[in-house]
HTML snippet that shows the backbone in 3Dmol.js (N, CA, C, O; Angstrom):
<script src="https://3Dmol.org/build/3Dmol-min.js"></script>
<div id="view" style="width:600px;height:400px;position:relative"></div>
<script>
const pdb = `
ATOM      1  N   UNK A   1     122.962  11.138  36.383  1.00  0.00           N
ATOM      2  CA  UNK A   1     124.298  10.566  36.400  1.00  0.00           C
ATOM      3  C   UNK A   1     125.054  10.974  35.138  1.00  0.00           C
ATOM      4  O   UNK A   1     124.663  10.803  33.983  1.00  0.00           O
ATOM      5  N   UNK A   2     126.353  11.618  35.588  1.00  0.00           N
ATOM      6  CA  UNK A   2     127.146  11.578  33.929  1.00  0.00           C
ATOM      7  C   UNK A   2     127.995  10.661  33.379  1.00  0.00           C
ATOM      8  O   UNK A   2     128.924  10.014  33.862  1.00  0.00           O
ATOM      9  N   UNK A   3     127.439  10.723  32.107  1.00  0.00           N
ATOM     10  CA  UNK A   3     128.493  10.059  31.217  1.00  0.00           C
ATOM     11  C   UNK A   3     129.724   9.077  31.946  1.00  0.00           C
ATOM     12  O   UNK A   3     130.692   9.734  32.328  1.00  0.00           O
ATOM     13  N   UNK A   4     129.786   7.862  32.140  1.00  0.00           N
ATOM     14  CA  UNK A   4     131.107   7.342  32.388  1.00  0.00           C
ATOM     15  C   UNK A   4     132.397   7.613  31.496  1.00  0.00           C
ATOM     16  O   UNK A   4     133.496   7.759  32.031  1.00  0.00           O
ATOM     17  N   UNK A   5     132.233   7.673  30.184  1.00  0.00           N
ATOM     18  CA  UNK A   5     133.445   7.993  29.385  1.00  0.00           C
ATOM     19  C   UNK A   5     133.468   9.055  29.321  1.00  0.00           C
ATOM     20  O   UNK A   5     134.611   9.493  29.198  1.00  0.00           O
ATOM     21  N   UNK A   6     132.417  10.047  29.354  1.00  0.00           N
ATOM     22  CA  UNK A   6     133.159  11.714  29.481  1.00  0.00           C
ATOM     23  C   UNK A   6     133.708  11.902  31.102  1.00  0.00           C
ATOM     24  O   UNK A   6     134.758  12.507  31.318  1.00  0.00           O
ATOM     25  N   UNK A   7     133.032  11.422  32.018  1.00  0.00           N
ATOM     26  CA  UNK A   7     133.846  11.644  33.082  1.00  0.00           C
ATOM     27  C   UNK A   7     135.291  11.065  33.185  1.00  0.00           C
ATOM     28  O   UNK A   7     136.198  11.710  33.711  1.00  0.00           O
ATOM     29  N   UNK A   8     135.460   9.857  32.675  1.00  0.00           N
ATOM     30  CA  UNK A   8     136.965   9.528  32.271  1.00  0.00           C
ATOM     31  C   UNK A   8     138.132  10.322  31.795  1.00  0.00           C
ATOM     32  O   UNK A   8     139.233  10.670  32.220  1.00  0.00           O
ATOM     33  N   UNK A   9     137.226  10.487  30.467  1.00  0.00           N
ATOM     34  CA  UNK A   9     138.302  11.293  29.620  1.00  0.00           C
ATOM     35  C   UNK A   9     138.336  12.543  30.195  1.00  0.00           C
ATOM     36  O   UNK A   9     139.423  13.007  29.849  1.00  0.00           O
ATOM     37  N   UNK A  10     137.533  13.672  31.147  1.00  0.00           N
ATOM     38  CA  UNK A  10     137.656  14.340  31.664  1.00  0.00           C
ATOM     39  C   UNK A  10     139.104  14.617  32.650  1.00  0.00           C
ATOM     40  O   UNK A  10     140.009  15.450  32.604  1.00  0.00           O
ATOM     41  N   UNK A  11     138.803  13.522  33.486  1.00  0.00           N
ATOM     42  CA  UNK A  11     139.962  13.122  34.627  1.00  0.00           C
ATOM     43  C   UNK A  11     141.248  12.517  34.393  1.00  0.00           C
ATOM     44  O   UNK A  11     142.226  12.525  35.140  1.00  0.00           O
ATOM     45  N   UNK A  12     141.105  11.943  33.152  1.00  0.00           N
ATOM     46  CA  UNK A  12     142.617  11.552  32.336  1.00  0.00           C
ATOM     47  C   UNK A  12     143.315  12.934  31.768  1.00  0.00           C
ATOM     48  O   UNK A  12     144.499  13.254  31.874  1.00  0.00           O
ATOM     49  N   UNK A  13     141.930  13.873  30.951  1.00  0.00           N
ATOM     50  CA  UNK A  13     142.922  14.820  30.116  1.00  0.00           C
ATOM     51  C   UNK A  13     142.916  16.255  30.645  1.00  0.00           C
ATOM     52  O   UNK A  13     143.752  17.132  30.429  1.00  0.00           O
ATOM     53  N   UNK A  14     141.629  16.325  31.498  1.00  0.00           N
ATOM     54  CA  UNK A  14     141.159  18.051  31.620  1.00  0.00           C
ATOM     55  C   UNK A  14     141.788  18.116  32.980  1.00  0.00           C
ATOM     56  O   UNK A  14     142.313  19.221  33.118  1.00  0.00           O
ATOM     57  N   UNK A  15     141.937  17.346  34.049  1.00  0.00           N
ATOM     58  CA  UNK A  15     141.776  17.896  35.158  1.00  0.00           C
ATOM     59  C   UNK A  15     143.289  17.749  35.406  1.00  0.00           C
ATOM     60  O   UNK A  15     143.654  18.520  36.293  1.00  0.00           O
ATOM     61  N   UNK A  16     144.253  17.017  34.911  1.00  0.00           N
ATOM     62  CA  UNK A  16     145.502  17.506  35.022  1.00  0.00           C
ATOM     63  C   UNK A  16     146.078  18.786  34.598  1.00  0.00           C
ATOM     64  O   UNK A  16     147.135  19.292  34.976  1.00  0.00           O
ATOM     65  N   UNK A  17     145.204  19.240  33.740  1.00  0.00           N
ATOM     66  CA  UNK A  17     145.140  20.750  33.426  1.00  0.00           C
ATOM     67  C   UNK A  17     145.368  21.291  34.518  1.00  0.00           C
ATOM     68  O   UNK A  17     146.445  21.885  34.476  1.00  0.00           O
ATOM     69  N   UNK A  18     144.629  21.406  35.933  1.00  0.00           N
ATOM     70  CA  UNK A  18     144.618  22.045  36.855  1.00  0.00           C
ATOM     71  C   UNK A  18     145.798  22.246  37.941  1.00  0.00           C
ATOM     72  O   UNK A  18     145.999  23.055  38.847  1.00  0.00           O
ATOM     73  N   UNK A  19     146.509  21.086  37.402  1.00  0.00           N
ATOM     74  CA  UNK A  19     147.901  21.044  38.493  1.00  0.00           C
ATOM     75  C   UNK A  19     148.607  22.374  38.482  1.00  0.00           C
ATOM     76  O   UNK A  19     148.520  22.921  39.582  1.00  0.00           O
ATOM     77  N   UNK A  20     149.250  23.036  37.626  1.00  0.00           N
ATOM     78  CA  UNK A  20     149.509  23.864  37.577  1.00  0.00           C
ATOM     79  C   UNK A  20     148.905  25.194  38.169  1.00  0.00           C
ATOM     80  O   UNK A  20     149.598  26.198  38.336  1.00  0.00           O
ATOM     81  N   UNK A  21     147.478  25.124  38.492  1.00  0.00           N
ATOM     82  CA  UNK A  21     147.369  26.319  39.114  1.00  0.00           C
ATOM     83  C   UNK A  21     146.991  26.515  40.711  1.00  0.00           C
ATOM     84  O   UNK A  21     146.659  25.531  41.371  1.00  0.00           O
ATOM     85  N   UNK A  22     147.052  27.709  41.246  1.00  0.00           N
ATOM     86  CA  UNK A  22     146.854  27.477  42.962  1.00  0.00           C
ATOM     87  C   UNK A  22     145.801  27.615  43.023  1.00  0.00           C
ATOM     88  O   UNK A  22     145.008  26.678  43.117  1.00  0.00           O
ATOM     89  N   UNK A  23     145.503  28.759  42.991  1.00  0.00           N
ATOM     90  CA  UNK A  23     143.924  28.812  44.083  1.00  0.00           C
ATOM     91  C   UNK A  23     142.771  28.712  42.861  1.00  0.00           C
ATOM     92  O   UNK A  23     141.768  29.408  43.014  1.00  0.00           O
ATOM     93  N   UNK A  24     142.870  27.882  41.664  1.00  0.00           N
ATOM     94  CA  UNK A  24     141.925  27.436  40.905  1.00  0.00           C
ATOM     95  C   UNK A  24     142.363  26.006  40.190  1.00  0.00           C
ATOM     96  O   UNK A  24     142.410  25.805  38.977  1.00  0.00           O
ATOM     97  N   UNK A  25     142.756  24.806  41.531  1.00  0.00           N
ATOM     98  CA  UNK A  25     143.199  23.798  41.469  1.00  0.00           C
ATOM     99  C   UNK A  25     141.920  23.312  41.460  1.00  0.00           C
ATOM    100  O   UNK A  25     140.878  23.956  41.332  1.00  0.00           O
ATOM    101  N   UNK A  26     142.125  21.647  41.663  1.00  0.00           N
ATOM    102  CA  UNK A  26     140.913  20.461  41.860  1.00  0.00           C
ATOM    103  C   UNK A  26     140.043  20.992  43.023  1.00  0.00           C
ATOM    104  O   UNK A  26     138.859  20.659  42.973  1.00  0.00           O
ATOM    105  N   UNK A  27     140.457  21.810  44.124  1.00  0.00           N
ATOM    106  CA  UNK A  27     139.484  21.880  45.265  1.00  0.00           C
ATOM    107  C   UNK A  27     138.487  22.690  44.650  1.00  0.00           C
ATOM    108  O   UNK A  27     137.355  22.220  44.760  1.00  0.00           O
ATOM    109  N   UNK A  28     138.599  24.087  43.854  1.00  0.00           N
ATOM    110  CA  UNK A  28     138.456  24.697  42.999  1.00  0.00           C
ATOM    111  C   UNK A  28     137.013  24.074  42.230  1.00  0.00           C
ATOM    112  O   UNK A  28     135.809  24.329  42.264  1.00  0.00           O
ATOM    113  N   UNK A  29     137.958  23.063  41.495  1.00  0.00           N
ATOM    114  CA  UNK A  29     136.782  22.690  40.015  1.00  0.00           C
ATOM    115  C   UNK A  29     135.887  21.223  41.334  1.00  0.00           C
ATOM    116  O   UNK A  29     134.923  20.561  40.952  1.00  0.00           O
ATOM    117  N   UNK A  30     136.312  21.105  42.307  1.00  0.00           N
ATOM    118  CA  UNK A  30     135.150  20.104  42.636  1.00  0.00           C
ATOM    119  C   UNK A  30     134.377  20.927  42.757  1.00  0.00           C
ATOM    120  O   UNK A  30     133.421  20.827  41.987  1.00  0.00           O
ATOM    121  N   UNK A  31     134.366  21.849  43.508  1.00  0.00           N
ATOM    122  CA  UNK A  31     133.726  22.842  44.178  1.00  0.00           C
ATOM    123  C   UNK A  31     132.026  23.168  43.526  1.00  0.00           C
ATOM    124  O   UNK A  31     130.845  23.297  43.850  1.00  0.00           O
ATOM    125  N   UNK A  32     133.091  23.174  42.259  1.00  0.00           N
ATOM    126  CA  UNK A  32     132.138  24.380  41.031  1.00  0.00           C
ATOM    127  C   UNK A  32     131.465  23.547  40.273  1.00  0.00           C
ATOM    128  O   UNK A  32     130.384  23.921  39.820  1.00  0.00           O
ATOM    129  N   UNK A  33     132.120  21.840  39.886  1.00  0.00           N
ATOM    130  CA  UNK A  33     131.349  20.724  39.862  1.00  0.00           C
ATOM    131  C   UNK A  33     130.030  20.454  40.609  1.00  0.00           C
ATOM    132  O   UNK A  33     129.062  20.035  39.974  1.00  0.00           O
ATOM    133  N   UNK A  34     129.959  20.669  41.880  1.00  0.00           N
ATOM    134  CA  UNK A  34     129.322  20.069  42.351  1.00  0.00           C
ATOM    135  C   UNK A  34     128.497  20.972  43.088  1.00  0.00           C
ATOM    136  O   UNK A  34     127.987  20.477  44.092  1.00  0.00           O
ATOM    137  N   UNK A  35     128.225  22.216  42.841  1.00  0.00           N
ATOM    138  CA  UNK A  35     127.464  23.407  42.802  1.00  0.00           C
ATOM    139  C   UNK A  35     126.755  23.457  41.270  1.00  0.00           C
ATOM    140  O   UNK A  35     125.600  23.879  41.220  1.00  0.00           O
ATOM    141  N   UNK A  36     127.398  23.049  40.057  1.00  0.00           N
ATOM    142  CA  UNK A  36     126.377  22.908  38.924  1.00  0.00           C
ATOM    143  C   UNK A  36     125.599  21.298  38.952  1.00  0.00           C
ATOM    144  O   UNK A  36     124.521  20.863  38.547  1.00  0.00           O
ATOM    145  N   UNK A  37     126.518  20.849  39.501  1.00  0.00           N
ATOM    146  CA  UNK A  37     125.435  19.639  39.501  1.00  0.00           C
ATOM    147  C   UNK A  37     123.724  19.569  40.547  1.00  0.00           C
ATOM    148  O   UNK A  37     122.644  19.018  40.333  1.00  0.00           O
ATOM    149  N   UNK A  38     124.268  20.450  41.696  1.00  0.00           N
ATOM    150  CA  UNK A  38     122.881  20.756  41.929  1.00  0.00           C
ATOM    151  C   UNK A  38     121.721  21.725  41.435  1.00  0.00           C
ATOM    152  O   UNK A  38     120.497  21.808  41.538  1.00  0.00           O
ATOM    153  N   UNK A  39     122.794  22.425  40.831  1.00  0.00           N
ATOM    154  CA  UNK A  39     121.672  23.334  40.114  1.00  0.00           C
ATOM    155  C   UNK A  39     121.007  22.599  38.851  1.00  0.00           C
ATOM    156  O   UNK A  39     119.860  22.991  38.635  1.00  0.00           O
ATOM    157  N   UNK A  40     121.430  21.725  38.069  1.00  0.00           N
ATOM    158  CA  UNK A  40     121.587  20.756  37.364  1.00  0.00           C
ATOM    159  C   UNK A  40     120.460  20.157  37.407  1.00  0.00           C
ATOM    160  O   UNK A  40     119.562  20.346  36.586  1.00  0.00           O
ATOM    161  N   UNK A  41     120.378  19.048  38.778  1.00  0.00           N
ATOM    162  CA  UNK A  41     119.138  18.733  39.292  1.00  0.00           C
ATOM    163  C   UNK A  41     117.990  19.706  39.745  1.00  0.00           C
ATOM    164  O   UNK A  41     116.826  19.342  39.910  1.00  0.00           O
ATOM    165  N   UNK A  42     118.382  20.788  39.898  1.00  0.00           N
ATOM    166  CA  UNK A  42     117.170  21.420  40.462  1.00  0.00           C
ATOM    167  C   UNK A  42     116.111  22.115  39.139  1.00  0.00           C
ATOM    168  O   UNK A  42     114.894  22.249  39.013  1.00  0.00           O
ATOM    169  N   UNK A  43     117.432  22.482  38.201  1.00  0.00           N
ATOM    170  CA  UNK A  43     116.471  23.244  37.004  1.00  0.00           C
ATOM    171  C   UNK A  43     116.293  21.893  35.958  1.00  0.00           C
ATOM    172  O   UNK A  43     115.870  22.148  34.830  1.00  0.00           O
ATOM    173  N   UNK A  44     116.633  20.330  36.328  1.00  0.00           N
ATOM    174  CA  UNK A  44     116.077  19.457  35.347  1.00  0.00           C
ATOM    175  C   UNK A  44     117.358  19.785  33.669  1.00  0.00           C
ATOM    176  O   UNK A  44     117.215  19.486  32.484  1.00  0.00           O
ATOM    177  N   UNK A  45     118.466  20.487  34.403  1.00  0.00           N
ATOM    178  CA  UNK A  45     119.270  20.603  33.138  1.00  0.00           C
ATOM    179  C   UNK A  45     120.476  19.478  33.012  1.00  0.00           C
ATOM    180  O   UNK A  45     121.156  19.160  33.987  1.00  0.00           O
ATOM    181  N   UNK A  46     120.697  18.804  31.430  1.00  0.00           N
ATOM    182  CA  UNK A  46     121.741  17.703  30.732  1.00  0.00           C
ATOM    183  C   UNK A  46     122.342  17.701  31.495  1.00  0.00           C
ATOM    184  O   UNK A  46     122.756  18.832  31.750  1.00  0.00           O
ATOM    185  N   UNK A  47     122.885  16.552  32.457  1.00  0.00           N
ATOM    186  CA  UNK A  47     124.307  16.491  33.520  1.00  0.00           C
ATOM    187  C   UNK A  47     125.663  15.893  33.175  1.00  0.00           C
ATOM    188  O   UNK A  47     126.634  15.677  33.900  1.00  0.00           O
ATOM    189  N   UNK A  48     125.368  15.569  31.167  1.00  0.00           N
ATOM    190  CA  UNK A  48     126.477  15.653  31.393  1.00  0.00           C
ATOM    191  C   UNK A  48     127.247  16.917  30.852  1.00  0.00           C
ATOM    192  O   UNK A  48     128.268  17.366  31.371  1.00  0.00           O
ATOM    193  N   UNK A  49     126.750  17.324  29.969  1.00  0.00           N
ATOM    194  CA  UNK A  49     127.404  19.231  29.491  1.00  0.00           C
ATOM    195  C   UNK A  49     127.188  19.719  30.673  1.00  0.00           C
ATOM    196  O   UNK A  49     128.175  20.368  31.021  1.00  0.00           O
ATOM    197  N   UNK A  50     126.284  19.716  31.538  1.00  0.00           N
ATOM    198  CA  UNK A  50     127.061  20.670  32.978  1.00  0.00           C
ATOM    199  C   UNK A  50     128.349  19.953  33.272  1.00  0.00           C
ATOM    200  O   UNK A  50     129.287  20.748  33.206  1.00  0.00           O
ATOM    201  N   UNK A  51     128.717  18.762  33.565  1.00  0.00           N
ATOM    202  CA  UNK A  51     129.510  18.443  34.162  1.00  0.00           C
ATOM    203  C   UNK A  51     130.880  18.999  33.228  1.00  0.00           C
ATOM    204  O   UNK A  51     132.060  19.079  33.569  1.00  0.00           O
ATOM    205  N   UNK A  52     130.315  19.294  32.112  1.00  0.00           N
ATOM    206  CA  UNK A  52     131.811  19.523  31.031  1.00  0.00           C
ATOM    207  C   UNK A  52     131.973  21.169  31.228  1.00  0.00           C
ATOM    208  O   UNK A  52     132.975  21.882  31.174  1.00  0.00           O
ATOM    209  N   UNK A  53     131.108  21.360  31.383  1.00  0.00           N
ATOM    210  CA  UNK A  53     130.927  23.020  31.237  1.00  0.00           C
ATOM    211  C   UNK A  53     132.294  23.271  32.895  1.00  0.00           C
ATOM    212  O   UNK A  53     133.400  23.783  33.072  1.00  0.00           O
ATOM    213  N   UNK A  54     131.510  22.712  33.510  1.00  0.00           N
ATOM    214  CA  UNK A  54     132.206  23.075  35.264  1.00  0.00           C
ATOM    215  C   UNK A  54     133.464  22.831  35.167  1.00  0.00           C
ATOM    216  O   UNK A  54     134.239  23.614  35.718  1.00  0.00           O
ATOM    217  N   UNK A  55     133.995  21.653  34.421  1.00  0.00           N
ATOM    218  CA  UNK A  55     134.959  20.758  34.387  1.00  0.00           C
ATOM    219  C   UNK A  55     136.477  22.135  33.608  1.00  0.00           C
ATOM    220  O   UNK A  55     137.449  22.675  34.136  1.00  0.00           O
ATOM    221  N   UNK A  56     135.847  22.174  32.100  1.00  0.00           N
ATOM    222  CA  UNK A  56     136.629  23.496  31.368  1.00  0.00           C
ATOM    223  C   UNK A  56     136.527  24.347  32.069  1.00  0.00           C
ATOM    224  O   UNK A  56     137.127  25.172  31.380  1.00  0.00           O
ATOM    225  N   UNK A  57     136.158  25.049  33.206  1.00  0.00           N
ATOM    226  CA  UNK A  57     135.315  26.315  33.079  1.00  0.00           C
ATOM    227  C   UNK A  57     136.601  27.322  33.443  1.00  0.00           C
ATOM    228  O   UNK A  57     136.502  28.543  33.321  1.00  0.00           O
ATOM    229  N   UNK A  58     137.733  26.708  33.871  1.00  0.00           N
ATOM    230  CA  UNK A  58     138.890  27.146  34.079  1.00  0.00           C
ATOM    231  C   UNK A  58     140.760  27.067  33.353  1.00  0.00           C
ATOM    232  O   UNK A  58     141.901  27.482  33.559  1.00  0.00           O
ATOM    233  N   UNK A  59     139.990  26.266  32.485  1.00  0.00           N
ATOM    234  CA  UNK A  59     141.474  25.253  31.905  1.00  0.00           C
ATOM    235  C   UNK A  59     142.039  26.596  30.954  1.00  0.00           C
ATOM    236  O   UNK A  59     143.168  26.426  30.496  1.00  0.00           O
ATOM    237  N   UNK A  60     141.548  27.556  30.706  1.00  0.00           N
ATOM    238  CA  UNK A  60     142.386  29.325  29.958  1.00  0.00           C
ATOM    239  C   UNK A  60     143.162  29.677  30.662  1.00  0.00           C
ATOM    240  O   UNK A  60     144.266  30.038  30.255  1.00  0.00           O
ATOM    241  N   UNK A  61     142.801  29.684  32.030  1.00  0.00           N
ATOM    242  CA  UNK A  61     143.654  30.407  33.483  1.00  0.00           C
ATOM    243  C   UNK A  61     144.973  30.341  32.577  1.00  0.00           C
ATOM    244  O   UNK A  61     144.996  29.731  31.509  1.00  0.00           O
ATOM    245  N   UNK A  62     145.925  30.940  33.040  1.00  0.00           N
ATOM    246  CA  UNK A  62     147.447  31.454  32.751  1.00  0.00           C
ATOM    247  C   UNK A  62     148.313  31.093  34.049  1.00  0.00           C
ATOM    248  O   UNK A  62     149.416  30.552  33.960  1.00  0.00           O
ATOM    249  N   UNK A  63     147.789  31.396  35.104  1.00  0.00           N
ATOM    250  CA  UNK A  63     147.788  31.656  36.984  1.00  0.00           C
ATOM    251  C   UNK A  63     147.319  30.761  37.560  1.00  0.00           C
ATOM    252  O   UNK A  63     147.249  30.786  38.788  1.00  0.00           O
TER     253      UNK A  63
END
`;
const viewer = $3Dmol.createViewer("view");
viewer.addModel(pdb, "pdb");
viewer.setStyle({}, {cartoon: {color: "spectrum"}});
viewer.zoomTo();
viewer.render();
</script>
């Protein structure tokens, strides 16, 4: 399970980040969320830096 306050502050500050872009919006970062989170569980790796890792993994985009 991750972090309740990093998932917060995630969804308050990072993921409005994403409004601005099209085809690497929220459908986008759930997507990629929740493809590291199983890998996550499967290799026994920290869930909540995956979840931060997935979360940024786009917020540079320009587009």
């Amino acid at each position: 399970m991750v972090n309740v306050e990093i998932k917060k502050y995630i969804e308050e500050n990072i993921f409005p980040m994403y409004e601005k872009f099209y085809s690497h919006g929220m459908i986008h970062v759930n997507n990629v969320i929740d493809n590291v989170m199983m890998l996550a569980d499967y290799y026994d790796l920290n869930k909540d830096m995956c979840y931060v890792m997935a979360s940024y993994h786009d917020v540079g985009k320009s587009r």
